[in-house]
Phi, psi and omega in degrees: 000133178232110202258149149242081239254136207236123155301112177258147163246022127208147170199153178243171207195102183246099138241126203065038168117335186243152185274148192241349155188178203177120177238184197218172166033113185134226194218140180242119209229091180267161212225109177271128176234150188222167177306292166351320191285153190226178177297294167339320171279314172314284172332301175267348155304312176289025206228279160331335183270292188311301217261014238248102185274090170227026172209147225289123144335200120291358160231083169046031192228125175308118208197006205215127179266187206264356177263023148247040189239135184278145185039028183268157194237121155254129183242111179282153187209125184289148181220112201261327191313316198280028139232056178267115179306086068039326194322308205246345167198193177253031157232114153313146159241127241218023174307345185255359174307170165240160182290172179283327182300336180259313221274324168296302168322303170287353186287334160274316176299344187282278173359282156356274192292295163348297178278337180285000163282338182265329152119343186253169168294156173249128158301116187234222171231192176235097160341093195078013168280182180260102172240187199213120191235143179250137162200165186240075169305114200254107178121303013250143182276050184263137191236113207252170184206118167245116187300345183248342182240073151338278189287004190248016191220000000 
């Protein structure tokens, strides 16, 4: 699983015209699901995310992690492109994708386990729609976390 958590002081979630969520303050969080992926990865990527010190202290220094941010919001949005092979030609290949019958499911449990370590509703987007995401990436803060390469993040 592969995720990209971006610190916003906004981002939204549109489709076909209408927005469909939207948090202000907080984490925009797109989400690569693979064959590979387990309930385990799910554990540690959300484990890693809640506790993720990337937003500012009382003297500028990242230091606070997001569940000790007032009002703060996540909103997740499945994206299958972040897993695309680039290796063998300039057309992505998206082989490594997991199909919607494995891949919704887990895209609701990381949903699941999210809110329940963060204590809020988690915002999400629509699984396999087209959408169109807005954000103000605040710093800019972006993080990337892959679940199979554990020890290389």
């Amino acid at each position: 699983m592969r995720l990209v958590i971006q610190r916003v002081k906004k981002a939204s979630v549109s489709i076909g015209g209408t927005q469909k969520s939207a948090i202000d303050t907080g984490m925009l969080i797109l989400v690569g699901i693979c064959d590979e992926d387990t309930d385990e990865d799910i554990e540690y990527l959300c484990q890693k995310v809640v506790k993720l010190r990337i937003f500012d202290d009382d003297k500028g220094v990242m230091n606070i992690p997001i569940t000790e941010v007032s009002d703060s919001g996540i909103l997740v949005v499945s994206q299958f492109t972040l897993m695309a092979s680039t290796r063998k030609s300039n057309r992505p290949s998206y082989i490594h994708a997991s199909r919607p019958d494995f891949a919704i499911p887990m895209y609701e449990k990381l949903i699941a386990k999210l809110q329940d370590l963060f204590g809020k509703e988690i915002q999400t987007g629509t699984f396999g729609a087209d959408m169109q995401v807005a954000l103000v990436n605040d710093g800019p803060v972006t993080i990337i976390m892959d679940s199979l390469l554990r020890d290389q993040f």
